[in-house]
C-alpha positions in Angstrom: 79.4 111.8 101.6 82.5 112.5 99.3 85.8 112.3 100.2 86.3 116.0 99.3 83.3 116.9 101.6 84.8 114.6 104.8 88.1 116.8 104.5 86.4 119.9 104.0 84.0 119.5 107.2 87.3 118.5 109.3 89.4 121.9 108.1 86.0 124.0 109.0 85.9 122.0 112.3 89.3 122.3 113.1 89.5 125.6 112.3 86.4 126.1 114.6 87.7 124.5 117.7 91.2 126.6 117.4 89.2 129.6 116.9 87.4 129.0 120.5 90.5 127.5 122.0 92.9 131.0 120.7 89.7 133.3 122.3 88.5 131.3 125.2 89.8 134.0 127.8 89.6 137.3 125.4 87.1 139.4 125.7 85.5 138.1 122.7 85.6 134.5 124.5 84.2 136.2 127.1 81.5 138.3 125.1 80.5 134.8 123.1 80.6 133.1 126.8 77.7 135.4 127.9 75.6 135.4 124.7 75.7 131.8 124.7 74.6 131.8 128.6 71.6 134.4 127.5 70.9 132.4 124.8 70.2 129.4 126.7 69.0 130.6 130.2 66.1 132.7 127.9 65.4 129.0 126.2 65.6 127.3 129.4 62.2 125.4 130.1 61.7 122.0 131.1 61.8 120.0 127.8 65.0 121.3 127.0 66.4 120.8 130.8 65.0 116.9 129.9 67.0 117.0 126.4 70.1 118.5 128.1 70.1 115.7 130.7 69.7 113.2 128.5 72.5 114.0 126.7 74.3 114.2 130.1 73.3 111.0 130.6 74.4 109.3 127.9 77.3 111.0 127.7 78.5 109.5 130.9 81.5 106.7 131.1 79.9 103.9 131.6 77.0 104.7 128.9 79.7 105.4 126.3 81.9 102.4 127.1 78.2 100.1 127.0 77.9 102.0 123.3 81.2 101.2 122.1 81.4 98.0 123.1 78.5 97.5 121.4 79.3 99.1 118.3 82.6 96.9 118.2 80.8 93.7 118.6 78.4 95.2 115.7 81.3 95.9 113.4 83.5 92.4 114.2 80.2 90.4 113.9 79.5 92.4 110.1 83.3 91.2 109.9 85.0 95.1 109.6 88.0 93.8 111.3 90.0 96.5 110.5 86.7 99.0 111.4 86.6 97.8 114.3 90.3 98.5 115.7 89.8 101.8 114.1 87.2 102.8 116.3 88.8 101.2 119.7 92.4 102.9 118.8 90.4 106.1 117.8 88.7 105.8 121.4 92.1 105.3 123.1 93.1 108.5 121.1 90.1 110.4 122.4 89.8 109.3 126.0 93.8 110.0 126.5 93.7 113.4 124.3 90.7 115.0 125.9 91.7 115.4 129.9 95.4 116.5 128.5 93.6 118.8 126.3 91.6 119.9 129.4 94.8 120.8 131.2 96.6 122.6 128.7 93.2 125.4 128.1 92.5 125.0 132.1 89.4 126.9 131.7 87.0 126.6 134.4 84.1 125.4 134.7 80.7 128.0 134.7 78.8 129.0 137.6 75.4 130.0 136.4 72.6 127.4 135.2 73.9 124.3 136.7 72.1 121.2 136.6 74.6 118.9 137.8 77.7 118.9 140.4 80.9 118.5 138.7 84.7 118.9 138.9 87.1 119.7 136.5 87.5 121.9 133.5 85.3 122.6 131.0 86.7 122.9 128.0 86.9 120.9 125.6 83.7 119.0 126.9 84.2 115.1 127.3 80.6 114.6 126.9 80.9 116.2 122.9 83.6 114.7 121.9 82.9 111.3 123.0 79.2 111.2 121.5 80.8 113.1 118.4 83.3 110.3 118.0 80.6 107.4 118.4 78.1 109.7 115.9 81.0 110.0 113.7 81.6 106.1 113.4 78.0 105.7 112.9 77.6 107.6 110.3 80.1 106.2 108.3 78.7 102.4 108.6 
């Protein structure tokens, strides 16, 4: 992928997370809130209950920390030094900005459809960010 076409996919992904984060308690947040809920409780079946654990899953601590560790002992045994301490201060960056991040949109978590119990807030969700962020390294190697 071009340089050109990196930049352009961050600006429409920035742009789509402020979005979200300047509406999350409108009534548009709201309105997007509930067609997204309809959307997935009229999908709901148990394949995609599987896939959305799985994700769950693997998007717990200890699975991404096994991940990344492994992905930094794939990059320093290719020899990408400098790869490598990219992706372990971009981690630090992620796994520090996220719960602050959390705090500041202190958006609750939703009652309907749950398949897990959980604390905290919900937005921006740990689990996405963190598999983005090891996808996102992938990709580029």
């Amino acid at each position: 992928m071009s340089q050109w076409k990196r930049i352009s996919l961050l600006i429409v992904f920035t742009l789509v997370f402020g979005i979200i984060a300047f509406f999350h308690e409108s009534r548009l947040g709201k309105w997007i809130d509930n067609e997204v809920y309809e959307f997935i409780y009229s999908s709901e079946s148990f394949i995609t209950t599987s896939i959305m654990l799985g994700a769950t899953k693997v998007g717990e601590v200890w699975a991404m920390l096994c991940i990344s560790l492994l992905l930094v002992a794939y990059l320093m045994l290719k020899r990408h030094k400098i790869e490598a301490l990219f992706f372990c201060i971009n981690n630090g960056i992620i796994w520090n900005l996220n719960p602050a991040l959390k705090n500041i949109f202190d958006r609750e978590r939703p009652t309907l459809l749950r398949l897990i119990d959980i604390t905290g807030f919900s937005f921006p969700s740990g689990h996405a960010m963190d598999q983005l962020h090891i996808l996102e390294v992938v990709s580029i190697y």
